[in-house]
Biopython code that builds the backbone (N, CA, C, O; Angstrom):
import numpy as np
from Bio.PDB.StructureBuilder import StructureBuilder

atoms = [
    (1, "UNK", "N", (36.475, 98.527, 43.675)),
    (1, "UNK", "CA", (35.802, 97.366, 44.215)),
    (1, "UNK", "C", (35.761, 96.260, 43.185)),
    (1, "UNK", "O", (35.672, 96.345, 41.960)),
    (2, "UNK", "N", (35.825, 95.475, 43.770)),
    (2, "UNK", "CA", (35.677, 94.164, 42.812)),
    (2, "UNK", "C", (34.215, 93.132, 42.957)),
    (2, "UNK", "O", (33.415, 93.296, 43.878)),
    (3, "UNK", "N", (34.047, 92.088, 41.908)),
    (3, "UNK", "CA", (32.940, 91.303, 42.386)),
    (3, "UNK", "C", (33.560, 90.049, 42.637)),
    (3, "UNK", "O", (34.553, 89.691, 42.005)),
    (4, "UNK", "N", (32.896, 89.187, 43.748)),
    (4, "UNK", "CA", (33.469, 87.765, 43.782)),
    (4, "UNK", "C", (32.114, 86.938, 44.234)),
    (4, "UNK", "O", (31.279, 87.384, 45.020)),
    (5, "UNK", "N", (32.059, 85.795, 43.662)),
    (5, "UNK", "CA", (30.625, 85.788, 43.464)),
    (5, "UNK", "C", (29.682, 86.272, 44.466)),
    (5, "UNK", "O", (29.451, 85.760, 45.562)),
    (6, "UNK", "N", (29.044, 87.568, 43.837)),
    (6, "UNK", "CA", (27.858, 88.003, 44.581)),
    (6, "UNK", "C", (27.957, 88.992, 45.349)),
    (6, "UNK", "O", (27.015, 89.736, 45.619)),
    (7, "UNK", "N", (29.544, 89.148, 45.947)),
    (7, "UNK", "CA", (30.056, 90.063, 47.171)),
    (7, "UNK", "C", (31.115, 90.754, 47.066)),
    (7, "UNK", "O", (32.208, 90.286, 46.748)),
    (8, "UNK", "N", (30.870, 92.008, 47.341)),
    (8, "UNK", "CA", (31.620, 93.085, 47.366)),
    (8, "UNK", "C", (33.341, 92.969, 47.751)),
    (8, "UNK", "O", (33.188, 92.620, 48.921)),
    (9, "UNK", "N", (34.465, 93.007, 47.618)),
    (9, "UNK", "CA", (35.324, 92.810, 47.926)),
    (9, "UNK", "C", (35.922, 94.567, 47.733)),
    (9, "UNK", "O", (35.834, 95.325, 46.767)),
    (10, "UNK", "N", (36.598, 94.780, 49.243)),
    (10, "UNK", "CA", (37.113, 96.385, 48.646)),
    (10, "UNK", "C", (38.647, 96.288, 48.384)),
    (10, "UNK", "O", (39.172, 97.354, 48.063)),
    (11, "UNK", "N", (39.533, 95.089, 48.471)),
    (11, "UNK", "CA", (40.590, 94.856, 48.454)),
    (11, "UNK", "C", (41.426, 93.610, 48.144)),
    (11, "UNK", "O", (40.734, 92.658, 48.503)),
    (12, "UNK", "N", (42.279, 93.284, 47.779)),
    (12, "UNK", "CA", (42.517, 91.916, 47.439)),
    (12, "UNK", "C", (43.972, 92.083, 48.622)),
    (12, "UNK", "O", (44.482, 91.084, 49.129)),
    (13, "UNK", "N", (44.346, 93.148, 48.837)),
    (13, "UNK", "CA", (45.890, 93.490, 49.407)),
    (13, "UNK", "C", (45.842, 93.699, 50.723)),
    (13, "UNK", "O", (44.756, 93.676, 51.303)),
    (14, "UNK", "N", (47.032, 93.938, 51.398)),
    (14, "UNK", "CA", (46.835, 94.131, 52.694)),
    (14, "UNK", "C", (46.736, 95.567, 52.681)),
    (14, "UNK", "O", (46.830, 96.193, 51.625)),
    (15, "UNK", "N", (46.541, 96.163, 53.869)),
    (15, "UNK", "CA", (46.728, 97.437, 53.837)),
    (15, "UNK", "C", (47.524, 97.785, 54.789)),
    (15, "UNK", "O", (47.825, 97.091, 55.760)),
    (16, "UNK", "N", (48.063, 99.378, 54.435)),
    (16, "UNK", "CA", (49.067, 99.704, 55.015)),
    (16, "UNK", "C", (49.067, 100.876, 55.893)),
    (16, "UNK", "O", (48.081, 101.588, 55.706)),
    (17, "UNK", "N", (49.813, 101.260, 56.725)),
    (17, "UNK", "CA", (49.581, 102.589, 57.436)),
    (17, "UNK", "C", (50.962, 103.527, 57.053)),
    (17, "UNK", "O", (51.935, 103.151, 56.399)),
    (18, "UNK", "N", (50.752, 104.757, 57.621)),
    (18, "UNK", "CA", (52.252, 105.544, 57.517)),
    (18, "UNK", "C", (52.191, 106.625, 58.519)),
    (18, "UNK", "O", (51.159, 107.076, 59.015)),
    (19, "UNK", "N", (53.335, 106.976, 58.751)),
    (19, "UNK", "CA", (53.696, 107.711, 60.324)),
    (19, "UNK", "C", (54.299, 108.987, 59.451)),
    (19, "UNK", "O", (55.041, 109.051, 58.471)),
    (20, "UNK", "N", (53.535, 110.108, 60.387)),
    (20, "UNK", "CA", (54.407, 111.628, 60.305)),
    (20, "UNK", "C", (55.645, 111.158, 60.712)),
    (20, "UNK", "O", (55.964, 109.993, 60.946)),
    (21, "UNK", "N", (56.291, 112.129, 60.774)),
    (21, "UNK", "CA", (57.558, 112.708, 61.654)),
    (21, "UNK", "C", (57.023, 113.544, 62.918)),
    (21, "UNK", "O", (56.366, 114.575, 62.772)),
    (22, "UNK", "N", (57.459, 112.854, 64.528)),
    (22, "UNK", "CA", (57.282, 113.447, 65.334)),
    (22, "UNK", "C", (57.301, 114.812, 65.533)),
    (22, "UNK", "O", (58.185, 115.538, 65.079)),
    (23, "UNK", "N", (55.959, 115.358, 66.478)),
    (23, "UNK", "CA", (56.015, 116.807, 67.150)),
    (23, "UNK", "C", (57.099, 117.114, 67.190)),
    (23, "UNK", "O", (57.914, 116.217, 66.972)),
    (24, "UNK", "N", (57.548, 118.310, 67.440)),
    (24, "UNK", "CA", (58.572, 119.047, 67.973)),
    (24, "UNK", "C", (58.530, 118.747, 69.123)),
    (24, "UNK", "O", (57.496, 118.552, 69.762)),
    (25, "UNK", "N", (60.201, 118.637, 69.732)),
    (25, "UNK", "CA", (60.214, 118.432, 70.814)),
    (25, "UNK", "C", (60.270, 116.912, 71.581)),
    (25, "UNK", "O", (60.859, 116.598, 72.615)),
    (26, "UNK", "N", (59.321, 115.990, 70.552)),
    (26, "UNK", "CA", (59.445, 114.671, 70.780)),
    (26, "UNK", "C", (60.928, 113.823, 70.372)),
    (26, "UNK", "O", (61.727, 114.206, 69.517)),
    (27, "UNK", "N", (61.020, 112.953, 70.963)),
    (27, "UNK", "CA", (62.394, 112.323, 70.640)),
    (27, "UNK", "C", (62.231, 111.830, 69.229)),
    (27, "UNK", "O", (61.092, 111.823, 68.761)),
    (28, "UNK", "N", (63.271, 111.404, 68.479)),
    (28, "UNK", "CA", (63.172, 110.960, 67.079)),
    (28, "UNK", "C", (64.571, 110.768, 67.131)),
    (28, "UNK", "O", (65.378, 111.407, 67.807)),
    (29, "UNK", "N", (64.890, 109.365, 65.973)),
    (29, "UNK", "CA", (65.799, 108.559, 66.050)),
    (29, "UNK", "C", (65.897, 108.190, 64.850)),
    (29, "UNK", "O", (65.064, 107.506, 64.255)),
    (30, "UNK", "N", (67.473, 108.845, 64.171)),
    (30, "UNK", "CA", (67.473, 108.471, 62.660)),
    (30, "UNK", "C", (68.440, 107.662, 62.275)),
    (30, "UNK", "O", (69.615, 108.027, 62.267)),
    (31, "UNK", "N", (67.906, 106.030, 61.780)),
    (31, "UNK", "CA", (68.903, 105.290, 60.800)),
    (31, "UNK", "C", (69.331, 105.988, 59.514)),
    (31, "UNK", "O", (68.584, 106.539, 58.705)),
    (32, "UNK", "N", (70.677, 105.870, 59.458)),
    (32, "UNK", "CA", (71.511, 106.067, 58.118)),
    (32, "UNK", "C", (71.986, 105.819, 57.448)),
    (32, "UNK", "O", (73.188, 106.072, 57.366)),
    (33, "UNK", "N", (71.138, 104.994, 56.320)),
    (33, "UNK", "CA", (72.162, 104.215, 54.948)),
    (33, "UNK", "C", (71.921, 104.271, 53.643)),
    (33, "UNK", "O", (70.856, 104.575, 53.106)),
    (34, "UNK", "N", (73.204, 103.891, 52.999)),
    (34, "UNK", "CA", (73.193, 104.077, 51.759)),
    (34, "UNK", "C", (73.868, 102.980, 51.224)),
    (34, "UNK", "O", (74.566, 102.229, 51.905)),
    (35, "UNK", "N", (73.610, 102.819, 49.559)),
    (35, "UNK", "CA", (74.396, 101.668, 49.498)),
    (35, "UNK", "C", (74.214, 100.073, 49.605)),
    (35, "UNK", "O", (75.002, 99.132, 49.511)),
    (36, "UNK", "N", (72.316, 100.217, 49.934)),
    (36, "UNK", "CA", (71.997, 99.301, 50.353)),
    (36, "UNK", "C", (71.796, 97.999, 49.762)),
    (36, "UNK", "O", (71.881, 96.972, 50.437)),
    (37, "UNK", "N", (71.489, 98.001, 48.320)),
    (37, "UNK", "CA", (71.372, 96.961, 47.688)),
    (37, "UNK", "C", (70.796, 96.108, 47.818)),
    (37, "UNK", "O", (69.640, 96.464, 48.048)),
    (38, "UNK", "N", (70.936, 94.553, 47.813)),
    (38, "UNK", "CA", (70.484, 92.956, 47.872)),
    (38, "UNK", "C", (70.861, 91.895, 48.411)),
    (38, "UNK", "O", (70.270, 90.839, 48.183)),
    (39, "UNK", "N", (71.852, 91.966, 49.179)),
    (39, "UNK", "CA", (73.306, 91.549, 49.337)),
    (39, "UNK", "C", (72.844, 90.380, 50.878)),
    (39, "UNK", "O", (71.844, 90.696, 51.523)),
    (40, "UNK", "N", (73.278, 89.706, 51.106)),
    (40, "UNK", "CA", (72.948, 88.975, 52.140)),
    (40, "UNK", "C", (73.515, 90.350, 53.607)),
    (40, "UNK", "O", (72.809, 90.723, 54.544)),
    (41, "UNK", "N", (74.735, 90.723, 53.342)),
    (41, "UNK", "CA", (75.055, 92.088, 54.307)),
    (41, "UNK", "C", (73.929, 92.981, 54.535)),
    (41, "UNK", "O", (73.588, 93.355, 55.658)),
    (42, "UNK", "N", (73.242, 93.382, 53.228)),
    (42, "UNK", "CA", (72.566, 94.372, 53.186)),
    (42, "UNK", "C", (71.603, 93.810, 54.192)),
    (42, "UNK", "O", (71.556, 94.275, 55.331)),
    (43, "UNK", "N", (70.725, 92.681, 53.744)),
    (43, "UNK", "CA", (69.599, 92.066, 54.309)),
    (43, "UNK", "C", (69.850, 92.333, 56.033)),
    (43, "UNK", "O", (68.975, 92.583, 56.863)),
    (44, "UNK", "N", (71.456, 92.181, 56.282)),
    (44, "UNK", "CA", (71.759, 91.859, 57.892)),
    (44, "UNK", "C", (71.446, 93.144, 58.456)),
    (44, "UNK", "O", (70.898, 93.492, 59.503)),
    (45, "UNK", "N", (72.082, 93.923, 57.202)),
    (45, "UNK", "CA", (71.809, 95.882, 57.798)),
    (45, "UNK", "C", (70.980, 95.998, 58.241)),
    (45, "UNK", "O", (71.070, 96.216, 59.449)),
    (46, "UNK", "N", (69.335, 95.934, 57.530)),
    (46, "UNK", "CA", (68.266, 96.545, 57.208)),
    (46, "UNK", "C", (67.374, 95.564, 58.406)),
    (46, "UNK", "O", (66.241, 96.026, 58.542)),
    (47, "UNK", "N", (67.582, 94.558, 59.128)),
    (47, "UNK", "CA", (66.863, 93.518, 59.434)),
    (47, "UNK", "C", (67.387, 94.191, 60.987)),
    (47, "UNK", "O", (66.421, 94.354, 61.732)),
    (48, "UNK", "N", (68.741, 94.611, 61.611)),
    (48, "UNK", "CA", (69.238, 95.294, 62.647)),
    (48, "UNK", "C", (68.966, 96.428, 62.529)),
    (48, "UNK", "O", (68.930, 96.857, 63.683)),
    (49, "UNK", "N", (68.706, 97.350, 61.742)),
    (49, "UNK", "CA", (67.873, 98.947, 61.923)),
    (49, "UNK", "C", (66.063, 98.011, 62.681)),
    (49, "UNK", "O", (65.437, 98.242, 63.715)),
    (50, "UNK", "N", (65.870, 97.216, 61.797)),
    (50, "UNK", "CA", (64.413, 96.818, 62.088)),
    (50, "UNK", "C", (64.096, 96.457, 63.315)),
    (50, "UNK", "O", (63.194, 96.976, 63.973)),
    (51, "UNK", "N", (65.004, 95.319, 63.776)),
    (51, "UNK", "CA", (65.232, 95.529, 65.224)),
    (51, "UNK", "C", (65.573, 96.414, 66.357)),
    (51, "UNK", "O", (65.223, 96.303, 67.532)),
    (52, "UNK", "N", (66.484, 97.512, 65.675)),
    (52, "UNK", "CA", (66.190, 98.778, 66.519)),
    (52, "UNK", "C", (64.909, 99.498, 66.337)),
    (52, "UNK", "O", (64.661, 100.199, 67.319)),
    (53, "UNK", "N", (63.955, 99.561, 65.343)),
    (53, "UNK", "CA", (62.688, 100.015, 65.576)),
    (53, "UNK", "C", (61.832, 99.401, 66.971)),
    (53, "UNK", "O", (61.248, 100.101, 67.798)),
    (54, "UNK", "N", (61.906, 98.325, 66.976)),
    (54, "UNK", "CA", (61.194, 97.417, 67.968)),
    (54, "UNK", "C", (61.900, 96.913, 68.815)),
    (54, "UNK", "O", (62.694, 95.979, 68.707)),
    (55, "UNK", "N", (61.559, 97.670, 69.893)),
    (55, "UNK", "CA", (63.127, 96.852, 71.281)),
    (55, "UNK", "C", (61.915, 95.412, 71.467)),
    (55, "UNK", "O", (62.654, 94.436, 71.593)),
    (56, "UNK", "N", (60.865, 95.064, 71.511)),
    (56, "UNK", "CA", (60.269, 94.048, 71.525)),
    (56, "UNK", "C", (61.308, 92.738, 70.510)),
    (56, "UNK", "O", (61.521, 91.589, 70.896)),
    (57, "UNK", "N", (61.671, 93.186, 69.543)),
    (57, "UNK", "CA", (61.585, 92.160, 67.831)),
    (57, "UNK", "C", (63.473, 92.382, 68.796)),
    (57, "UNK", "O", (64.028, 91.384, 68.337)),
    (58, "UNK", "N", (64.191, 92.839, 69.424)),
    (58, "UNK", "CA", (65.161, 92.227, 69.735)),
    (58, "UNK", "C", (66.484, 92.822, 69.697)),
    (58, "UNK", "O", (67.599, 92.303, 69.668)),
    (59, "UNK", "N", (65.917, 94.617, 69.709)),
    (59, "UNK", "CA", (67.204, 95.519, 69.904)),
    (59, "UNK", "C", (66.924, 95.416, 71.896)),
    (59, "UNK", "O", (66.049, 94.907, 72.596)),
    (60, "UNK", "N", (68.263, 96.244, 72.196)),
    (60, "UNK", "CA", (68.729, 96.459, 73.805)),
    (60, "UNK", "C", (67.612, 96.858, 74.053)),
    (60, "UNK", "O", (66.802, 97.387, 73.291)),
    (61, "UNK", "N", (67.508, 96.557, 75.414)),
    (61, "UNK", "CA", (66.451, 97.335, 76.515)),
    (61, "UNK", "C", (66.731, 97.792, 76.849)),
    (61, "UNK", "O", (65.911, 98.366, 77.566)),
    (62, "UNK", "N", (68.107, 98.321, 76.967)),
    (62, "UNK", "CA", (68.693, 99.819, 77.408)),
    (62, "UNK", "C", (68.921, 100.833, 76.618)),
    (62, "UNK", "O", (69.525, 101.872, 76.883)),
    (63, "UNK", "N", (68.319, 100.440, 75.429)),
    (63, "UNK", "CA", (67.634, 101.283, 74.127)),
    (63, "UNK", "C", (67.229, 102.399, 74.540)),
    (63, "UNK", "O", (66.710, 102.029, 75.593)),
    (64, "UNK", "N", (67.030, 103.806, 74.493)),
    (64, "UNK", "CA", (65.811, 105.022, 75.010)),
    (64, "UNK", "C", (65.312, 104.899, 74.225)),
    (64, "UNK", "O", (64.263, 104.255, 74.245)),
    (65, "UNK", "N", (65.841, 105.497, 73.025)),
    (65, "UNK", "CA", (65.137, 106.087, 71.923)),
    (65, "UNK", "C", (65.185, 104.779, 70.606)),
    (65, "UNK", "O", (66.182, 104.512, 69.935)),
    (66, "UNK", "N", (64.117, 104.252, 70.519)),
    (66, "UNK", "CA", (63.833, 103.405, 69.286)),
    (66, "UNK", "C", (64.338, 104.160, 67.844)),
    (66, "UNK", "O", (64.455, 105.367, 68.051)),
    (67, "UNK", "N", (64.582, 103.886, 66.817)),
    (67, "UNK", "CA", (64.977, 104.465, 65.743)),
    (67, "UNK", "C", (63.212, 104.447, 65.339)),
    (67, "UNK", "O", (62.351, 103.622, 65.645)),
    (68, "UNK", "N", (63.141, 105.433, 64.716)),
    (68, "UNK", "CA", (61.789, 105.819, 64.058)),
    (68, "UNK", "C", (61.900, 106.328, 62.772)),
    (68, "UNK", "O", (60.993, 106.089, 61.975)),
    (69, "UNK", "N", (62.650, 106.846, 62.509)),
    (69, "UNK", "CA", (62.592, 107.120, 61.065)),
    (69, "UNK", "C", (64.369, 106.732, 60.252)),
    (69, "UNK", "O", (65.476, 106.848, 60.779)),
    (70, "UNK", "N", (64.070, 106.337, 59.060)),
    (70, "UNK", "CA", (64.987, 105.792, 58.113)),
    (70, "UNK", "C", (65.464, 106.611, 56.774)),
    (70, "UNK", "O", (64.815, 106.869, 55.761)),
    (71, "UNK", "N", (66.737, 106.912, 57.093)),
    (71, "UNK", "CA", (66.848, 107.832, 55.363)),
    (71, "UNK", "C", (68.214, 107.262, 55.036)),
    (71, "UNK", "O", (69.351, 107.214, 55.507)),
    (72, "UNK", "N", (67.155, 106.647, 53.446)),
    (72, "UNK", "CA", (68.143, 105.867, 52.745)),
    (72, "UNK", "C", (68.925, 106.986, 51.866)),
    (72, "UNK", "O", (68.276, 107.613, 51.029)),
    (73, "UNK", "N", (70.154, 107.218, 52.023)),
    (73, "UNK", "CA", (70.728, 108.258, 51.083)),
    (73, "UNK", "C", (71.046, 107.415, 49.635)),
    (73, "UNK", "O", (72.247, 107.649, 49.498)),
    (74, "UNK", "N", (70.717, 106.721, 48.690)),
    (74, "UNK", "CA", (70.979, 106.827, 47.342)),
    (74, "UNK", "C", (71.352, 105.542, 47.534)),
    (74, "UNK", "O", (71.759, 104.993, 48.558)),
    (75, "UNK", "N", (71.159, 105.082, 46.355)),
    (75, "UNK", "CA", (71.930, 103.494, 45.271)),
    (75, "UNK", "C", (71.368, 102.454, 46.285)),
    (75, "UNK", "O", (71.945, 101.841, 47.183)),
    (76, "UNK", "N", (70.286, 102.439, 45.944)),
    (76, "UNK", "CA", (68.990, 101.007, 46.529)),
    (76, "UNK", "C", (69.247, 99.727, 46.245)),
    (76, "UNK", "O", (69.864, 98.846, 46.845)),
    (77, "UNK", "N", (68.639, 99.772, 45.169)),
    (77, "UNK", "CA", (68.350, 98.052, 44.207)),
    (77, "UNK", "C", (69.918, 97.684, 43.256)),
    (77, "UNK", "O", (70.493, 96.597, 43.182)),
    (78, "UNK", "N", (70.153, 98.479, 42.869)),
    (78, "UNK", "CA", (71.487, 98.646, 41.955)),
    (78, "UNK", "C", (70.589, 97.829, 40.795)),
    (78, "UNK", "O", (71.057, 96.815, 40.277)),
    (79, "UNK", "N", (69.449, 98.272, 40.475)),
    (79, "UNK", "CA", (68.455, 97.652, 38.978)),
    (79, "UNK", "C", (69.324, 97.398, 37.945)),
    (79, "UNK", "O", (69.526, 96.195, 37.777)),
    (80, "UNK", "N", (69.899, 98.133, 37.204)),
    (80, "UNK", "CA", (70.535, 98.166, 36.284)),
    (80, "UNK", "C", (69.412, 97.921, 35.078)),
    (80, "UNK", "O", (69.471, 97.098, 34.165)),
    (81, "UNK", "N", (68.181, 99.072, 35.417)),
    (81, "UNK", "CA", (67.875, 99.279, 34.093)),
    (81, "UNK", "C", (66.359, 97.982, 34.570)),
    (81, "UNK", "O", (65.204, 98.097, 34.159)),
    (82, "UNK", "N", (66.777, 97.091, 35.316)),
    (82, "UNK", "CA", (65.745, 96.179, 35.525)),
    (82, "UNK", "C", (64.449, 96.421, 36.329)),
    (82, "UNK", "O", (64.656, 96.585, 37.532)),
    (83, "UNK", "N", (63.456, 96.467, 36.026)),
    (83, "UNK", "CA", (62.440, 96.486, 37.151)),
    (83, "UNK", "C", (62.289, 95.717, 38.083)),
    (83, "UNK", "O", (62.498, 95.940, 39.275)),
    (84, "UNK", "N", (61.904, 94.735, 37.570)),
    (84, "UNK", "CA", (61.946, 93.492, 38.612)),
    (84, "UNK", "C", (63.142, 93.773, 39.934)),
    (84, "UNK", "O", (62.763, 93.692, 41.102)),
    (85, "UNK", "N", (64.700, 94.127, 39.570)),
    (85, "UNK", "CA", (65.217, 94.557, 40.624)),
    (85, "UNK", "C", (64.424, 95.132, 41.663)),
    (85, "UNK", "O", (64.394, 94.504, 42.721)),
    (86, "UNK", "N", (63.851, 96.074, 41.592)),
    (86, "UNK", "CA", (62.882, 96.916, 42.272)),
    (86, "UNK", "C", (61.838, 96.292, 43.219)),
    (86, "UNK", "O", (61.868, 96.358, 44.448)),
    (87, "UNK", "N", (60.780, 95.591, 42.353)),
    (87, "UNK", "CA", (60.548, 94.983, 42.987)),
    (87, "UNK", "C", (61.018, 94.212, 44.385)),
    (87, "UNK", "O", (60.973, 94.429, 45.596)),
    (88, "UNK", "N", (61.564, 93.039, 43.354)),
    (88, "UNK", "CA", (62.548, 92.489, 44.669)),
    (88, "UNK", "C", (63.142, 92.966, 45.984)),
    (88, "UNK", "O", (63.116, 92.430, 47.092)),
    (89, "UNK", "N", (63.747, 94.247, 45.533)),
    (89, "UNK", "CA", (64.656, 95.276, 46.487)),
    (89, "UNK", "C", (63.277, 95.425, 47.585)),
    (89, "UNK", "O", (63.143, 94.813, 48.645)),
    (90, "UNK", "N", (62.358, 96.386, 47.002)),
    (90, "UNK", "CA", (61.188, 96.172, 48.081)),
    (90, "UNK", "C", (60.486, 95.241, 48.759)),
    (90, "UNK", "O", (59.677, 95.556, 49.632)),
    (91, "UNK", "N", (60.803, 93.677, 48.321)),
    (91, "UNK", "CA", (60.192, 92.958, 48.941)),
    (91, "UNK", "C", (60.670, 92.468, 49.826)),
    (91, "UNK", "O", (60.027, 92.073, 50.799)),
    (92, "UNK", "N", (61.865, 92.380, 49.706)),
    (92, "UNK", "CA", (62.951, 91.960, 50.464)),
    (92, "UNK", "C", (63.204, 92.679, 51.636)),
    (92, "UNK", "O", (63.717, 92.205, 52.650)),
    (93, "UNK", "N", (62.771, 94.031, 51.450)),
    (93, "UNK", "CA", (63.282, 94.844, 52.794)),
    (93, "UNK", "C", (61.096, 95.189, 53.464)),
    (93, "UNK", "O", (61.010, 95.979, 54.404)),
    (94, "UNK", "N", (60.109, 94.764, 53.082)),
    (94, "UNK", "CA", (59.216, 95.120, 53.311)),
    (94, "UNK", "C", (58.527, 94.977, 54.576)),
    (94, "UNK", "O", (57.328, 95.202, 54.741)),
    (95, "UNK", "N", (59.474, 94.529, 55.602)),
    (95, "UNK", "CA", (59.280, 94.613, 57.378)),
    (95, "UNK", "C", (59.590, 95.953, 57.339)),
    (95, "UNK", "O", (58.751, 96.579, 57.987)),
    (96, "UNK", "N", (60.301, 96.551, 56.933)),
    (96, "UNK", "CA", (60.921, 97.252, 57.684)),
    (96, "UNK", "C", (60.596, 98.680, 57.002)),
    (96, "UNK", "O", (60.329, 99.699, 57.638)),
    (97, "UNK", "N", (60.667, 98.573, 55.553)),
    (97, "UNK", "CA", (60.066, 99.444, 54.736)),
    (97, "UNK", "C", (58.184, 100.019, 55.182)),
    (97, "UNK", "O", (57.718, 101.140, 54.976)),
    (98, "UNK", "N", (57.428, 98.752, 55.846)),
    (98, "UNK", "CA", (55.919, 99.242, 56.430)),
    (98, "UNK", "C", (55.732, 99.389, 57.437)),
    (98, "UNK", "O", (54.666, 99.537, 58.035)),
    (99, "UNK", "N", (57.389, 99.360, 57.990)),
    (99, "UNK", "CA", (56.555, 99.671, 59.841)),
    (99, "UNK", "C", (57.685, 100.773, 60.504)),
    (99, "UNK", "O", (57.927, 100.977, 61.693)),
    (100, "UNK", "N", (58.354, 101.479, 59.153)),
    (100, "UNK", "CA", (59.170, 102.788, 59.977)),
    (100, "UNK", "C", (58.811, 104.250, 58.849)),
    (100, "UNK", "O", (58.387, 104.335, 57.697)),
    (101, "UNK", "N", (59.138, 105.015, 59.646)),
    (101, "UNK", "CA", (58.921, 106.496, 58.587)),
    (101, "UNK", "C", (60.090, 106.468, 57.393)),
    (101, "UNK", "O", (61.292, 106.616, 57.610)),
    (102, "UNK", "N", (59.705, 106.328, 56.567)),
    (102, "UNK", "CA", (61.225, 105.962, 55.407)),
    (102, "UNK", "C", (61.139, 107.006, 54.921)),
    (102, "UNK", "O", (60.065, 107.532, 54.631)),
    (103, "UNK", "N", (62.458, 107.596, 54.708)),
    (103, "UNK", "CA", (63.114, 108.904, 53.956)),
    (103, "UNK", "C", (63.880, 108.466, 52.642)),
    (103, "UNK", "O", (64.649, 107.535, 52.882)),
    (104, "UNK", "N", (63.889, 108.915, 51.192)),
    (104, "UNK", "CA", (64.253, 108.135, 50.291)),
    (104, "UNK", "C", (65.141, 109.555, 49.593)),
    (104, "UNK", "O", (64.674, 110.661, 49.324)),
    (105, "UNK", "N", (66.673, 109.020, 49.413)),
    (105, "UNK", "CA", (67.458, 110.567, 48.659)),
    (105, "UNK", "C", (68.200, 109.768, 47.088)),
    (105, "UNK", "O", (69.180, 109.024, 47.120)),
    (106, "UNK", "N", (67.446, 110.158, 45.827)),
    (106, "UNK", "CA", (68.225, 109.166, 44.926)),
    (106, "UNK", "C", (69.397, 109.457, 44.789)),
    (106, "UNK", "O", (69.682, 110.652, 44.859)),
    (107, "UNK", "N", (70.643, 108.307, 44.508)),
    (107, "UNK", "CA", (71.667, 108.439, 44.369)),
    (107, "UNK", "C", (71.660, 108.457, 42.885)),
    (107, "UNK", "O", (70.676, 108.649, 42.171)),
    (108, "UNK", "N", (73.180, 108.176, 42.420)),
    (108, "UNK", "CA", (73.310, 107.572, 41.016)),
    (108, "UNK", "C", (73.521, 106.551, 40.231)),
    (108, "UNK", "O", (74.057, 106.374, 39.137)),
    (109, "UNK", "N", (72.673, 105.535, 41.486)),
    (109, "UNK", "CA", (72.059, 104.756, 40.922)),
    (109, "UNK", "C", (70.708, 104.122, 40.713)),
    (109, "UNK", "O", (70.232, 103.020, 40.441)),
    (110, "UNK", "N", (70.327, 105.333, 40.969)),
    (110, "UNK", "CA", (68.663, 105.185, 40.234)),
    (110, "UNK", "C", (68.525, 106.128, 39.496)),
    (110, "UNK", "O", (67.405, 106.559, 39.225)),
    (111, "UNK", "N", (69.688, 106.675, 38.990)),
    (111, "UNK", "CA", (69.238, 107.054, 37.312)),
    (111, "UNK", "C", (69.519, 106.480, 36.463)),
    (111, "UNK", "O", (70.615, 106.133, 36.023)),
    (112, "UNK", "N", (68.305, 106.290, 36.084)),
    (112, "UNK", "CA", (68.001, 105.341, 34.806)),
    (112, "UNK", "C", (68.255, 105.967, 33.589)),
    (112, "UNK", "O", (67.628, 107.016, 33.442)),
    (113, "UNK", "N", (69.127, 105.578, 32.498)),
    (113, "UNK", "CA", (68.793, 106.200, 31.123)),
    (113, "UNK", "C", (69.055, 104.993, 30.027)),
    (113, "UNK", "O", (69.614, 103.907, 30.180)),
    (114, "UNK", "N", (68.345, 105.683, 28.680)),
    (114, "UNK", "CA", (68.038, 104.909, 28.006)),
    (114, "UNK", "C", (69.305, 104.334, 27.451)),
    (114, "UNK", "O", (69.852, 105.379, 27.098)),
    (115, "UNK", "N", (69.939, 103.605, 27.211)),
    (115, "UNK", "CA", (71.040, 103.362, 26.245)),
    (115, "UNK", "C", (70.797, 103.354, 24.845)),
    (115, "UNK", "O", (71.565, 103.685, 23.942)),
    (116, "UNK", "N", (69.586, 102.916, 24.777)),
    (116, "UNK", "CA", (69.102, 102.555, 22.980)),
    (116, "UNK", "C", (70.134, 103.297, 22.134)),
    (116, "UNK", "O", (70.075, 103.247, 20.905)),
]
sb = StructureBuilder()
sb.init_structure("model")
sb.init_model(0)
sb.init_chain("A")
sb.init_seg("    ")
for serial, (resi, resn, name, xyz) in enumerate(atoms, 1):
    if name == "N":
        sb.init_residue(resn, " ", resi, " ")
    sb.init_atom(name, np.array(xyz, "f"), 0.0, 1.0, " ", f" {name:<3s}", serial, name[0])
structure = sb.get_structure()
């Protein structure tokens, strides 16, 4: 908690929610990528999975099954050692990153090592 004059504040951030993985038996719908990077492409990728989450936001209505869950197989940000990459990488994709079940598999390029 914080103080601001006088009054309790329990947050300065938004808050967020997160989804199981459907019952058994329930339908479930998996995007698949890797490779994703920063890239104006990438952005187009990740922004059309997002739209298949939400036939509202502007996938088909002859859609059944909405995509609900996302597994990124490996090589995200392509950091190179940078944080800030990271950042960025998440901010950039953060529609889509807070409103689907995300599955995360590191590739080899999020191993980081030291060069020193």
């Amino acid at each position: 908690q914080q103080q601001n004059n006088g009054r309790r504040l329990l947050s300065q951030t938004r808050r967020y929610s997160f989804w199981t993985p459907p019952l058994r038996g329930q339908p479930t719908t998996l995007a698949l990528v890797g490779d994703v990077g920063q890239t104006e492409n990438s952005s187009k990728t990740m922004h059309h999975i997002w739209q298949a989450t939400n036939p509202i936001a502007g996938a088909s209505s002859s859609q059944h099954h909405p995509v609900t869950q996302l597994l990124i197989a490996g090589d995200m940000p392509y950091s190179h050692s940078n944080p800030e990459r990271w950042l960025s990488f998440f901010k950039l994709h953060q529609t889509l990153f807070t409103s689907t079940l995300l599955h995360v598999q590191a590739g080899n390029h999020e191993i980081e090592c030291d060069t020193k």
